[in-house]
C-alpha positions in Angstrom: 0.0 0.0 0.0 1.6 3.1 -1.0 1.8 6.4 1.2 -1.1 8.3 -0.5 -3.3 5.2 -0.7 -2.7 5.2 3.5 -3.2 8.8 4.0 -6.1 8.6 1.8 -7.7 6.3 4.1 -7.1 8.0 7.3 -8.6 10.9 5.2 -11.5 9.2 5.3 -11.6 7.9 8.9 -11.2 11.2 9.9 -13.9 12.3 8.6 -15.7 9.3 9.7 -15.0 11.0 13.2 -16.4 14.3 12.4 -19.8 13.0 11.4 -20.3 11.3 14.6 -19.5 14.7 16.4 -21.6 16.6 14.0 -24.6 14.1 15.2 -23.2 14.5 18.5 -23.8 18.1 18.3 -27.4 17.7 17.0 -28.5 14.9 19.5 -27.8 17.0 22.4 -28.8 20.5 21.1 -25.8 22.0 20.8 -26.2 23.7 17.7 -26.9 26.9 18.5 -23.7 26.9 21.1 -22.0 29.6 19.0 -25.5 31.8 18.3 -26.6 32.7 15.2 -22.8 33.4 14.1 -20.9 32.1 11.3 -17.9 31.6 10.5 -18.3 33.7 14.2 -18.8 32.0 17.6 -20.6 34.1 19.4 -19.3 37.0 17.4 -15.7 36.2 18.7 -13.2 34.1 17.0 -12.4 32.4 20.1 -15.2 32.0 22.9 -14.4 33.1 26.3 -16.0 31.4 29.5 -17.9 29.4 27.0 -21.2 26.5 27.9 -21.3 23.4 27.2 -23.2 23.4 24.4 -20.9 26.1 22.9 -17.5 23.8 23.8 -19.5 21.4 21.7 -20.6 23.4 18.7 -16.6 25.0 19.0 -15.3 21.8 18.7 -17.1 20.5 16.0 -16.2 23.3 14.4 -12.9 23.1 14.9 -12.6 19.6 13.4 -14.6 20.3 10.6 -11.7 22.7 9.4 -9.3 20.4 9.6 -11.3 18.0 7.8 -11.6 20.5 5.0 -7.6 21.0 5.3 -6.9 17.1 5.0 -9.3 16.3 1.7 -7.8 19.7 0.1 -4.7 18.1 1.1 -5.4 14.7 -0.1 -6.8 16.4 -3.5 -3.1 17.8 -4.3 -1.3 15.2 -3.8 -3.7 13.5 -6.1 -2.9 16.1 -8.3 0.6 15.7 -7.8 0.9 11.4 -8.2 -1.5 10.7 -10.7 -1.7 11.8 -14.2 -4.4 13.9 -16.2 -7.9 12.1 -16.5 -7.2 9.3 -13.6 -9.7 8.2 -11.7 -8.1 9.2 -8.4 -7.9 13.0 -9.4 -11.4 12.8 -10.1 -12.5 11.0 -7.0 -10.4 13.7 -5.1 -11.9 16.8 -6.5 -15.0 15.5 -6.0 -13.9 14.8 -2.5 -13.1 18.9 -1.8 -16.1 20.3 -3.4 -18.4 17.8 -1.5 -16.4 19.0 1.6 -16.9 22.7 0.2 -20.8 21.8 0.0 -21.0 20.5 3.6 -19.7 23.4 5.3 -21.9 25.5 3.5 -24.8 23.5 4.2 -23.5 23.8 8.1 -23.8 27.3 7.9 -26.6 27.8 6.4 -28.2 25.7 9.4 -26.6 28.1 12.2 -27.3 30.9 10.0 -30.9 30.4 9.7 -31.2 28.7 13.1 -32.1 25.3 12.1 -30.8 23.7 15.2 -30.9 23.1 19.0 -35.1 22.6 19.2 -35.9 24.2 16.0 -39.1 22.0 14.5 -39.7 23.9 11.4 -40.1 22.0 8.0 -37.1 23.7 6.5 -34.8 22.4 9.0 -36.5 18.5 8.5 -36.0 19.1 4.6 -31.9 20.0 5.1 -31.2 17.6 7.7 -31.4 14.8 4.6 -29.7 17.2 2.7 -27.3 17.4 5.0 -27.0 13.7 5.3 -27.2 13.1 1.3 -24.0 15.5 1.3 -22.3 13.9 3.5 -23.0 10.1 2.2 -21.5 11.3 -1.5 -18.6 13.0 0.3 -17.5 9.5 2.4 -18.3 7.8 -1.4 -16.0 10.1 -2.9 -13.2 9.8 0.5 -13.7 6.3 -0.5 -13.3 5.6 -3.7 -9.9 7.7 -4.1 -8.1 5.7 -1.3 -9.8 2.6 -3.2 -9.3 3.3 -6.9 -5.1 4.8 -5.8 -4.7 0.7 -4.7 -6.9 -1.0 -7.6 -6.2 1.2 -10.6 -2.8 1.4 -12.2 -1.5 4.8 -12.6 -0.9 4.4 -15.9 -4.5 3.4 -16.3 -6.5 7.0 -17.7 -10.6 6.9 -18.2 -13.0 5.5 -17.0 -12.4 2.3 -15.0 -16.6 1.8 -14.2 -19.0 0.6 -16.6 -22.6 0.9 -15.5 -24.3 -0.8 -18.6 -24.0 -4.5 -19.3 -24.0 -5.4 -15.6 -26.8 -7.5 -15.2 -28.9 -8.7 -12.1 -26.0 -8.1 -10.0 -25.4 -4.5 -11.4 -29.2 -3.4 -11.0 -29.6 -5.1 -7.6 -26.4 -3.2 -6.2 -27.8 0.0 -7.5 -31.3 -0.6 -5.6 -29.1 -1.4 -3.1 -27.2 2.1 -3.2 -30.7 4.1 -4.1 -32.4 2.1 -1.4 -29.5 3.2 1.4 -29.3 6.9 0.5 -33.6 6.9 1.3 -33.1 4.5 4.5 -30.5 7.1 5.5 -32.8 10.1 4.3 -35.8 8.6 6.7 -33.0 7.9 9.5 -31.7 11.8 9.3 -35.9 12.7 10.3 -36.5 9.7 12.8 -33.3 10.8 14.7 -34.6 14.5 14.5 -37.8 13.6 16.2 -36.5 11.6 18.7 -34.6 14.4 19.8 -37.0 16.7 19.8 -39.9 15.2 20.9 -38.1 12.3 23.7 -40.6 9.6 24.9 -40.4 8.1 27.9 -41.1 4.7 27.6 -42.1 2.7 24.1 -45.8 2.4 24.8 -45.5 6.3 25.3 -43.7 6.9 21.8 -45.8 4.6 19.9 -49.3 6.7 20.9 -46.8 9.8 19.8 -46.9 8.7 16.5 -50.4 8.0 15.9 -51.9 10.4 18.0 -54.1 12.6 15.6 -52.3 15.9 16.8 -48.9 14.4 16.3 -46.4 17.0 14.9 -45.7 15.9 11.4 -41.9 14.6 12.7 -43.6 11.8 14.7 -45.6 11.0 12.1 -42.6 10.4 9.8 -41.0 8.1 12.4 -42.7 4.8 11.2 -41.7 5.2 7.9 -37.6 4.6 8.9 -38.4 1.3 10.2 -40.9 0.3 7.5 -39.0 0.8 4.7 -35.7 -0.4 6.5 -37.0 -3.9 6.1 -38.0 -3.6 2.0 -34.2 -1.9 1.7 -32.9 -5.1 3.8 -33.7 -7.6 1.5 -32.0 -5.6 -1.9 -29.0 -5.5 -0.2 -28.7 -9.1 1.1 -29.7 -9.9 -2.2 -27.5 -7.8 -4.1 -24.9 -9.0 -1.9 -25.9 -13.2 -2.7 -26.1 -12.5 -6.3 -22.5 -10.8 -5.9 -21.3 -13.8 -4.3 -22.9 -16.2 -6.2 -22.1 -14.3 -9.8 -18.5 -12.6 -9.5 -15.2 -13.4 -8.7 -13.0 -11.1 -7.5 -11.8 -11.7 -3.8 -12.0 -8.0 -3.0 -15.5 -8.1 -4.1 -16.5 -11.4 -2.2 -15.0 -9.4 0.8 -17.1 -6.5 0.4 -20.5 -8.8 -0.2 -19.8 -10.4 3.0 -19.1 -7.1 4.7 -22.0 -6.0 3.8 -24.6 -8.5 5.0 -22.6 -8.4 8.2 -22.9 -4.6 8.3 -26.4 -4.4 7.5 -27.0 -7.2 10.2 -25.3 -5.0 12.7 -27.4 -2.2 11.9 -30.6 -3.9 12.2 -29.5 -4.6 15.5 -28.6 -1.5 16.1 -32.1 -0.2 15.2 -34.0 -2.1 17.6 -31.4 -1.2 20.4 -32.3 1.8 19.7 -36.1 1.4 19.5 -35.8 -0.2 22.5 -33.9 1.8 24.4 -35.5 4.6 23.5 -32.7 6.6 21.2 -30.4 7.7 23.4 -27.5 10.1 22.5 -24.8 6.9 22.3 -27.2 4.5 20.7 -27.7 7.1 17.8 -24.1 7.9 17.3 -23.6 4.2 16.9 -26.5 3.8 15.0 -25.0 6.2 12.4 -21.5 5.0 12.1 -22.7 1.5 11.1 -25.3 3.5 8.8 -21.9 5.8 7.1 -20.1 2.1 7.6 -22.5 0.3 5.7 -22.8 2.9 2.6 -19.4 2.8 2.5 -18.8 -0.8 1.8 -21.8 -1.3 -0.6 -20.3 2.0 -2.5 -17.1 -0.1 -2.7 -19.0 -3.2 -3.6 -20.3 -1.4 -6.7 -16.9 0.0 -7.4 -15.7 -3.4 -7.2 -18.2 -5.6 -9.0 -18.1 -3.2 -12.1 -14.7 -2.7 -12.2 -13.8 -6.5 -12.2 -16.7 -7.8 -14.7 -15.3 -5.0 -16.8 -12.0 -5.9 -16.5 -12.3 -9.4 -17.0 -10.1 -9.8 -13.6 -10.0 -13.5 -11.9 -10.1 -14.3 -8.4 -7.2 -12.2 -6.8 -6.1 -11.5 -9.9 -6.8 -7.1 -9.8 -6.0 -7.5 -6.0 -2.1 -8.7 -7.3 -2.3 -6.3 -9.9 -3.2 -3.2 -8.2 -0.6 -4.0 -5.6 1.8 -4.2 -8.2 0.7 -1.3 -9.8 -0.2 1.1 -6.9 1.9 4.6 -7.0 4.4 4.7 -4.5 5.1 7.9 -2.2 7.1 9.7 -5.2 4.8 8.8 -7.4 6.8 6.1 -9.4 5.0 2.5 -9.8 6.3 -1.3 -11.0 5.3 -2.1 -14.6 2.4 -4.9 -14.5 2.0 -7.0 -17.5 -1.5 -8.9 -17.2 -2.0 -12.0 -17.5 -2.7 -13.3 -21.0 -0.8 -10.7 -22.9 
C-alpha cells in the first residue's frame, strides 16, 4: 500500500470521526452553542467562558476545518501522483467540493437557526440534505483511497462501466438508491427523537399516531418500514454478488455487507428499545456511514472486475503491483494473458 493510498484512508476515517461529532452536536442540542454566528462563535473568534453546548458546537467546528484541510490536502497530492484524466484525481476533486458543500450546508443551518429545538419544515428538509452530502462526500473519501490501490496509474478513463452489468449490477444499484432513502428517513426519525423524547415505548408509539402528532412523529414509522423492503436488496445484491462474480475483494465487500447491515438492524432495535439515546444514535449512524461505504465499494468493485475481465485475486495482485508509491513512481504490470 503506497503512502497516498494510507493517507487517503485516514482521510477518510477522519472524517468518519467528524460525522459522529456533527450528530453528537445535534442529539444534544448544541447547535446553537455559538448563536446565530458564522464563521463567528458568538461573534468572537475564540469564545471566552464558553457553555457546554458552545464547547461542543466549537469543537465540531474546529474539526470540521481540519477535515476540510486534509481532503484539500489529499486532493493535491492526487494532483501531484496521478496523471491527467485518472480516476483518483477525479474522485479527489469530488472529495473537496463535497467538503466545500457541507460546510456551507452547516452554515446555512446556524445561520438560519435550524438547530438546537428548532421543528420547522425547512430544518426537516436540510437535515437529509445534510445527510445526502455527507453520504456522497464518504463515497468520494472512499473511492480515491480505493481506486489509488486498484487502478494502475498508468490506467486513464474510465475504470466503471454501468451498462451490461446485469442482475448483479441493478440489484447493487437498488441497493445504493435504497441506502441513501433508509439514510434520508433515518436523518428525520433521529430529528424527532430528539425533539420530541418519549419516555417509555408504549408512550412513543401513541406519539406517533396520536391525531395531533407533529408531522416529525408522524414520519417516524416510515424509517423502520422501509428499513426492512431496503434489507432484502441488499442481502440480495450481496448473494447474487457472491454467487455471480469473482473477485476476492468483491467477495470481501458482499460479505461485509450482509454483516454490516446485520449489525445495523440490530442496532435499530437497540435503539427502538432503548428509547434513542445520545450513544445508541451515534452508533446507529457510524454503522449506517459504515455500511454505505462498503456497498459503495462493492459497486466500485463488482463493475470494475466484470469490466475488467479480472479472476479471483487477480486485480487485487495487480493493483498492488501497480499502486503509486510515495514519489509517485510504480512497478510495470503486465496482465495475465498478454
Amino acid at each position: 500500500m503506497s503512502r497516498f493510498t494510507r493517507f487517503a484512508w485516514l482521510v477518510l476515517l477522519y472524517n468518519l470521526a467528524v460525522v459522529a461529532w456533527g450528530a453528537f452536536v445535534r442529539a444534544t442540542g448544541s447547535g446553537a452553542g455559538c448563536g446565530r454566528h458564522w464563521p463567528m462563535c458568538n461573534g468572537v473568534v475564540v469564545p471566552r467562558a464558553p457553555s457546554t453546548a458552545t464547547l461542543i458546537e466549537f469543537s465540531h467546528r474546529l474539526t470540521s476545518g481540519l477535515a476540510l484541510l486534509l481532503v484539500v490536502a489529499m486532493a493535491a497530492w492526487a494532483f501531484r501522483v496521478f496523471p491527467r484524466r485518472h480516476v483518483v484525481r477525479r474522485a479527489a476533486a469530488a472529495s473537496v467540493v463535497l467538503i466545500l458543500t457541507e460546510a456551507l450546508i452547516g452554515a446555512g443551518l446556524v445561520l438560519l437557526e435550524l438547530v438546537a429545538h428548532d421543528a420547522s419544515l425547512r430544518r426537516a428538509v436540510a437535515l437529509p440534505a445534510h445527510l445526502v452530502n455527507t453520504f456522497f462526500l464518504l463515497a468520494a473519501l472512499a473511492l480515491t483511497a480505493w481506486w489509488s490501490r486498484t487502478v494502475p496509474r498508468e490506467r486513464t478513463g474510465a475504470v466503471v462501466r454501468l451498462r451490461g452489468q446485469g442482475g448483479a449490477g441493478a440489484l447493487v444499484a437498488g441497493s445504493l438508491v435504497g441506502t441513501l432513502l433508509l439514510g434520508v428517513t433515518g436523518a428525520v426519525t433521529a430529528l424527532g427523537d430528539t425533539l420530541f423524547p418519549a419516555g417509555s415505548l408504549a408512550e412513543g408509539v401513541r406519539q406517533d399516531f396520536a391525531p395531533t402528532a407533529h408531522f416529525l412523529l408522524r414520519l417516524r414509522i416510515w424509517h423502520p418500514t422501509l428499513a426492512l423492503g431496503v434489507g432484502a436488496i441488499v442481502l440480495g445484491a450481496a448473494g447474487v454478488v457472491w454467487l455471480t462474480r469473482e473477485g476476492e475483494a468483491t467477495r470481501r465487500f458482499a460479505g461485509a455487507v450482509v454483516l454490516l447491515f446485520a449489525a445495523q438492524l440490530v442496532a435499530g432495535v437497540t435503539n427502538l428499545l432503548l428509547l434513542a439515546p445520545v450513544w445508541m444514535q451515534l452508533v446507529h449512524l457510524l454503522l449506517a456511514d459504515v455500511l454505505w461505504i462498503a456497498l459503495v465499494l462493492l459497486a466500485a468493485s463488482t463493475a470494475a472486475v466484470a469490466r475488467l475481465g479480472a479472476r479471483p485475486g487477480e486485480l487485487e495482485s495487480a493493483a498492488s503491483a501497480a499502486a503509486p508509491r510515495g514519489d509517485g513512481s510504480t512497478r510495470e504490470v503486465v496482465p495475465a494473458g498478454r
